[in-house]
C-alpha positions in Angstrom: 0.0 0.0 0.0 1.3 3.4 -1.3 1.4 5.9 1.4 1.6 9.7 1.4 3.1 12.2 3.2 0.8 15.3 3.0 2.1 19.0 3.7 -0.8 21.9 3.3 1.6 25.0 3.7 -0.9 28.2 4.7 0.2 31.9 5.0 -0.4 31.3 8.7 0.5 27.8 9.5 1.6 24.5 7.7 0.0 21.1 8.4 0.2 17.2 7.8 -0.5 13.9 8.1 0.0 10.5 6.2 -2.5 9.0 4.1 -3.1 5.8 3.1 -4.2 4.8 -0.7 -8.0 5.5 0.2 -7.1 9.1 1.3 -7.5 7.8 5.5 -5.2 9.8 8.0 -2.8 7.0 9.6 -1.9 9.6 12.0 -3.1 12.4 13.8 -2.8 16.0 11.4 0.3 17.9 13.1 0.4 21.9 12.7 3.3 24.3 13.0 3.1 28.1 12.6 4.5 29.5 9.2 7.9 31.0 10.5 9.4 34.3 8.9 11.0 35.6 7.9 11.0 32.3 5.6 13.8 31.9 2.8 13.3 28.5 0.7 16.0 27.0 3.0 14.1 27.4 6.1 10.7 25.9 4.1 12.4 23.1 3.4 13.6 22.6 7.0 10.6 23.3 8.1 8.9 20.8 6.3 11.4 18.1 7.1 11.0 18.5 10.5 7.3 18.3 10.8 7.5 15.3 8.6 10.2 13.3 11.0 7.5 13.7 13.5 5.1 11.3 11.4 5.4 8.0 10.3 7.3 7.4 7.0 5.6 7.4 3.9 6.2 6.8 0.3 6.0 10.2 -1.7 5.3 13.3 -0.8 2.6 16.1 -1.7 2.9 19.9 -0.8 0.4 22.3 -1.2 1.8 25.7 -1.0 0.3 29.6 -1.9 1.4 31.5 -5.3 1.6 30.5 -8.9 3.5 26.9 -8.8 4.5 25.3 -12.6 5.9 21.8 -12.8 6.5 22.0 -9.1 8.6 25.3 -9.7 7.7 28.7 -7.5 6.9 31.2 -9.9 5.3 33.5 -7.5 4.2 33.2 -4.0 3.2 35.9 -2.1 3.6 35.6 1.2 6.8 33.8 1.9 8.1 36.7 0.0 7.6 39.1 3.3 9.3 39.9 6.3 6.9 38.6 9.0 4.2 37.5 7.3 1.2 38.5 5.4 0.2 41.7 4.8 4.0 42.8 6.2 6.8 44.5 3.9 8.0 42.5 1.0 11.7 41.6 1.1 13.1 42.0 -2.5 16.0 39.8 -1.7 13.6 36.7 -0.2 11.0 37.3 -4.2 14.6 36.9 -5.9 15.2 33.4 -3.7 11.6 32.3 -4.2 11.2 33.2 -8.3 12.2 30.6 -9.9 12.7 28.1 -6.6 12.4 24.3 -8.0 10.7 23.3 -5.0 9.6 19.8 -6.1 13.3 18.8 -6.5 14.5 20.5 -3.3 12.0 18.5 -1.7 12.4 15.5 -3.2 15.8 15.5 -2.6 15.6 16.7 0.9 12.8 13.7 1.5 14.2 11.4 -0.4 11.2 10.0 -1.9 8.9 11.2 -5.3 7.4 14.5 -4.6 4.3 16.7 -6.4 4.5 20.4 -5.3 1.2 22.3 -6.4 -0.4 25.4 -5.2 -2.4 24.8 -1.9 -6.0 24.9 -3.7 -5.3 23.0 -6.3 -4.6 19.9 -3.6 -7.6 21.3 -1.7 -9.5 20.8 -4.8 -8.3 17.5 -5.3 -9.7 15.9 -2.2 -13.3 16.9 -2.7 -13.8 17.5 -6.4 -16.1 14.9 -8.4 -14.6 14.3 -11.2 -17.2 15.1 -13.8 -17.8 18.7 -15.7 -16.7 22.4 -14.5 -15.7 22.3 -10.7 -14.1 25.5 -9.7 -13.0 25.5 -5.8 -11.9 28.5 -3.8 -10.1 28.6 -0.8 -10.8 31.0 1.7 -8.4 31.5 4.6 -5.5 34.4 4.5 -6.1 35.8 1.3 -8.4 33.7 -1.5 -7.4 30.5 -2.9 -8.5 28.9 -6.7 -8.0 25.6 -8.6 -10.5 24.3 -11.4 -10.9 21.1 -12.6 -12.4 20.3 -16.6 -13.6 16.3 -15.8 -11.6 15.9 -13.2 -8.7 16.8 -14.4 -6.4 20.1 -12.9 -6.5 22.7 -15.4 -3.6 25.0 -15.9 -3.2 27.8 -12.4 -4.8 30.8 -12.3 -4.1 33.6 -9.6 -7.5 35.2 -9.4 -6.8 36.1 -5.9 -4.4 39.0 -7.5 -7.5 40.2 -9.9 -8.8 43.2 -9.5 -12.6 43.2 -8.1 -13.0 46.7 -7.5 -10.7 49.8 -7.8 -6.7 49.1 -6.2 -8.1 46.1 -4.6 -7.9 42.5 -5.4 -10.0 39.5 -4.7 -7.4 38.4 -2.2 -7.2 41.5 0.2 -11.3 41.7 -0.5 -11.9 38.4 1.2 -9.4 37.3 3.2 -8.6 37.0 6.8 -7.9 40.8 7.5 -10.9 41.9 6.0 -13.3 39.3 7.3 -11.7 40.5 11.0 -12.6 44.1 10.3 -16.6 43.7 8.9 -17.7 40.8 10.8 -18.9 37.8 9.7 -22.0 38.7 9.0 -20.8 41.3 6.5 -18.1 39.2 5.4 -20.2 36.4 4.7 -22.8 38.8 2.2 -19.7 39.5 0.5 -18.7 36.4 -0.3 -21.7 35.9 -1.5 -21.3 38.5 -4.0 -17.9 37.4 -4.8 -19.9 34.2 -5.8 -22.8 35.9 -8.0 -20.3 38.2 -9.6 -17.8 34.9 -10.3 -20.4 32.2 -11.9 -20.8 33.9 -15.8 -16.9 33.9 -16.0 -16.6 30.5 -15.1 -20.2 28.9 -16.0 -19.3 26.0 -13.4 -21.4 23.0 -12.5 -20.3 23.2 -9.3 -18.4 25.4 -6.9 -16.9 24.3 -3.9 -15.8 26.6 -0.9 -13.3 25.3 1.0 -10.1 26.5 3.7 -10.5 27.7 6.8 -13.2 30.1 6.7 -15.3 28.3 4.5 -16.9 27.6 8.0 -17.8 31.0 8.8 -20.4 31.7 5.7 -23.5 32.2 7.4 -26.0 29.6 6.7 -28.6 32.3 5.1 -26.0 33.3 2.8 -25.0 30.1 1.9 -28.9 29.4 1.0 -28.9 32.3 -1.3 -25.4 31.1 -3.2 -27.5 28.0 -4.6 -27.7 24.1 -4.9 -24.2 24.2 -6.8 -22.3 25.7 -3.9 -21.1 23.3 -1.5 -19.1 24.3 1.5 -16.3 21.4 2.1 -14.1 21.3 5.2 -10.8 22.2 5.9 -9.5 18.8 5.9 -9.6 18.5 2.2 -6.0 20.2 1.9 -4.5 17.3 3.4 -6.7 14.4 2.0 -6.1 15.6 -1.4 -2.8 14.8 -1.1 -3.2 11.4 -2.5 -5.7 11.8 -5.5 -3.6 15.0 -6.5 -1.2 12.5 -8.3 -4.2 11.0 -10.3 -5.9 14.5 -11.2 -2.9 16.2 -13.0 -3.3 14.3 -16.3 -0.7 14.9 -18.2 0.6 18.5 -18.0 2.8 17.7 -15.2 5.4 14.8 -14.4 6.9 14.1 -10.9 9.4 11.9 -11.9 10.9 14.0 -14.4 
């Protein structure tokens, strides 16, 4: 039985457990916060030590935040900064970062296969059904996305860093500082919005909300989203970790 070592790395904390072939914890999730200032050294470190605190497994699957291609950082935006998100960006920590081939740092540093992806996209994994438009979006720091065309991943887009109204993005819109300065209440009618103003881009046949705040939509604005909005638990970041290998398809190799 294939197992997997499953790391969901957040903005404000990173998490993980090993999974069986079935997606079942074999152990109990471990969290850690997200240390910073955090060059890709100290991710890697970090990672390895929360890992030598779980049982061994055979391949490894790390969800991180930014724009992640062929398991190599493009862009992430808040291991970029000084102490975290929403702090100063350090121009010498986005020079270690662009361009970072995570997935064979990790690999190596593990010593077993790895798949690096952006954290929604593993999120996505674990609860997705596998047939038509699925779009998830993760709600926790900033705003998370991954869509999936039959189950399979389609290629990363960062919608959090769209514009949704004037010098704003989605991300600052929705996530964790804003939903601490309205409310929930007020949060949670503007998530709906975010929904309604979201479903003729994408047309889906389902969206699911996900991460850690996904809990904290009220229930009357969840009624008003519709029947092909689901709210999925957090959970999902690590239990994707396993059918992430099978969703991929093709556009990406972890044995390359």
């Amino acid at each position: 039985m294939v197992t997997t070592l499953a790391i969901d790395c957040g903005g404000g904390g990173i998490k993980a457990s090993v999974l069986d072939a079935a997606g079942t914890m074999r152990a109990r999730p471990l969290r850690v916060p997200t240390p910073y200032p955090l060059p890709p050294g100290l991710f890697v470190k970090t990672l390895l030590d929360l890992g030598a605190r779980l049982p061994t497994a055979d391949r490894l699957t790390v969800g991180m935040p930014g724009m992640i291609r062929h398991g190599v950082v493009v862009a992430t935006p808040h291991y970029v900064t000084r102490s975290g998100p929403r702090s100063r960006v350090d121009p010498d920590l986005v020079a270690e970062w662009s361009g970072y081939d995570a997935r064979t740092a990790l690999a190596g540093a593990f010593g077993v296969p790895a798949l690096v992806l952006n954290d929604a996209e593993v999120h996505g994994a674990g609860v997705v059904a596998g047939t038509g438009c699925e779009l998830v979006l993760t709600l926790g720091t900033g705003l998370g996305s991954a869509l999936f065309d039959g189950g399979m991943l389609a290629p990363h887009l960062e919608l959090s860093h769209a514009p949704v109204r004037w010098n704003t993005t989605y991300d600052t819109y929705v996530g964790e500082p804003e939903r601490r300065r309205l409310g929930d209440a007020f949060w949670s009618r503007r998530i709906r919005q975010v929904v309604d103003g979201l479903r003729p881009v994408f047309r889906w046949d389902r969206l699911y909300l996900g991460g850690g705040n996904s809990r904290l939509i009220r229930p009357e604005q969840v009624a008003r989203m519709g029947d092909d909005v689901v709210i999925v638990p957090n959970t999902a970041g690590i239990v994707g970790g396993v059918r992430a290998w099978d969703l991929v398809g093709g556009r990406y190799d972890p044995t390359a």
